[in-house]
N, C-alpha and C positions, 0 to 999 in steps of 0.2 A: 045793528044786532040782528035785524030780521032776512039780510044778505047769508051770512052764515049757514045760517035753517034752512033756507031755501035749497042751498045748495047740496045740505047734507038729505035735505027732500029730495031732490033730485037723483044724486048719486043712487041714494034710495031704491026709485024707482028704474035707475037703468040697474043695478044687481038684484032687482026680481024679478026684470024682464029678462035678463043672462041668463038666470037658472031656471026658469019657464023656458025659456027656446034648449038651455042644454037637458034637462030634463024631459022633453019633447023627443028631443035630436036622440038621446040613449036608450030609448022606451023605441023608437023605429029601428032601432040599430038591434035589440036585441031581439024585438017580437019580427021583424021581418028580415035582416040582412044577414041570419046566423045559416047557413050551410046544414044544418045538422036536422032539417025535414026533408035531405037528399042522400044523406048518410045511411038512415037504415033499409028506407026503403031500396035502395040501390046494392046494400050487404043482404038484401033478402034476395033478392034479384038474382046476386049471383057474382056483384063486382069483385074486384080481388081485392085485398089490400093498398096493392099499389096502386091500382086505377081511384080507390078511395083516397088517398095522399096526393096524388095530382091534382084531383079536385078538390081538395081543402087547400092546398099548394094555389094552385090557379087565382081559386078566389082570394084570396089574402094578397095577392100578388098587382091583380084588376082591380081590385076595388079604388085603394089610393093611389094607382096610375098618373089617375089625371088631375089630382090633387098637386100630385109632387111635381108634376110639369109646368103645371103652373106656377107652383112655388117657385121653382129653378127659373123658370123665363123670367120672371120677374124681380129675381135676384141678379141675374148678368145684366140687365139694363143697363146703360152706363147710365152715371151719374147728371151727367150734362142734359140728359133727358128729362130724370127725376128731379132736380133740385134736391136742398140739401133738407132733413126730415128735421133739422132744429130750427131749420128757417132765420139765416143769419148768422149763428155761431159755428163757432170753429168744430171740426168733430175727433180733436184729438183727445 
């Protein structure tokens, strides 16, 4: 009986650590990673429109770069490399 509880302890504890590091990760993402403390000062400045769209362009573009590269390389792997992610069973 006391295997059970443990477990749902546990679980517990890694879904408050998930949202402690995602709540973390979205608080940097919005107080520093947002473009828009380049936006005015750069329309006061003098930029055009479209010089302001390439650089919101840009960034949107650079940021998960190398996210997705990653992602992608590590999806063409062959499989003979990885082994199989059910470890034994078939994956039809």
């Amino acid at each position: 009986m006391a295997e059970p509880r443990f477990r749902t302890v546990i679980v517990g504890l890694f879904a408050a650590a998930a949202l402690l590091l995602a709540s973390t990760a979205l608080y940097g993402v919005v107080a520093y990673g947002s473009p828009g403390y380049e936006i005015g000062p750069g329309m006061a400045m003098g930029a055009t429109p479209r010089e302001t769209l390439r650089l919101v362009a840009v960034e949107a573009c650079v940021s998960p770069a190398p996210g997705s590269c990653s992602g992608l390389s590590e999806r063409s792997r062959p499989r003979a490399l990885c082994g199989t992610p059910l470890r034994g069973r078939s994956q039809d």
